[in-house]
C-alpha positions in Angstrom: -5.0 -43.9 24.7 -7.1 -46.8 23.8 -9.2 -49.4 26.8 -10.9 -48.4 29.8 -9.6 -46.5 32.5 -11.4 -46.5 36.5 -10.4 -43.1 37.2 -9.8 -39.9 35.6 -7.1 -38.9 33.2 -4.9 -36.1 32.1 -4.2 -35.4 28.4 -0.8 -33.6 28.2 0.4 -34.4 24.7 -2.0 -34.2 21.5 -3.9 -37.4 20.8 -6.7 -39.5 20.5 -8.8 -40.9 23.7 -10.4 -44.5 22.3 -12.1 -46.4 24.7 -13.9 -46.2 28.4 -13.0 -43.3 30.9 -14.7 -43.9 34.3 -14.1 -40.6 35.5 -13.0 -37.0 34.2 -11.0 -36.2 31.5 -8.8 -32.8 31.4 -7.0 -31.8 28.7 -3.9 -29.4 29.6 -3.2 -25.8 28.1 -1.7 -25.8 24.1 -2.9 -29.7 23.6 -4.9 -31.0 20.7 -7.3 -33.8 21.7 -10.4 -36.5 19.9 -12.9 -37.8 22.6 -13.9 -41.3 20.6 -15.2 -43.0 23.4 -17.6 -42.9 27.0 -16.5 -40.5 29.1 -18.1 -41.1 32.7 -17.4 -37.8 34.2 -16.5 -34.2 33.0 -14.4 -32.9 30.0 -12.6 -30.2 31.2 -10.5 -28.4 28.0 -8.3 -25.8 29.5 -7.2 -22.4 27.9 -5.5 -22.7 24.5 -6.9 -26.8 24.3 -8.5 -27.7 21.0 -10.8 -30.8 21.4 -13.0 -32.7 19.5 -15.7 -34.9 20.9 -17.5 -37.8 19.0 -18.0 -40.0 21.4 -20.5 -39.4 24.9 -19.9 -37.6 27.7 -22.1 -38.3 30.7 -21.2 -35.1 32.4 -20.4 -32.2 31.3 -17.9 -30.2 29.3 -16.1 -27.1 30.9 -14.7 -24.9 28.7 -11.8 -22.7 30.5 -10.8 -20.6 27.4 -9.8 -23.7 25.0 -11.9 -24.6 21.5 -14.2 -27.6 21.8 -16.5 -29.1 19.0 -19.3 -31.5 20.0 -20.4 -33.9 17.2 -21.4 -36.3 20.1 -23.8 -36.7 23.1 -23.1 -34.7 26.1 -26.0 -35.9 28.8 -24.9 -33.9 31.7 
């Protein structure tokens, strides 16, 4: 996913998030994910996720029993 999105979004297949999310992001059971960008909201990885964020979170990452490495900012 690449641009800016207004709301939040769901990551259900393994890939790269480039770009401007205005809300939360929440990445589904089993699914690798990269967090390039701004992410307004929360992160929320769910159980069996792997995600990796370089990019900045404004709220804050919820772990639910997925694998999450933070070379980024995460303010909230």
């Amino acid at each position: 996913m690449r641009g800016m999105m207004a709301g939040s979004v769901d990551v259900s297949s393994d890939g790269v998030v480039n770009g401007m999310i205005g809300g939360d992001v929440i990445v589904a059971p089993g699914v690798r994910a990269v967090i390039n960008g701004m992410v307004a909201g929360d992160v929320v990885v769910e159980r069996g996720a792997e995600v990796r964020i370089s990019g900045m979170v404004a709220g804050r990452v919820i772990n639910r029993g997925g694998v999450v490495e933070v070379s980024g900012m995460v303010t909230g």
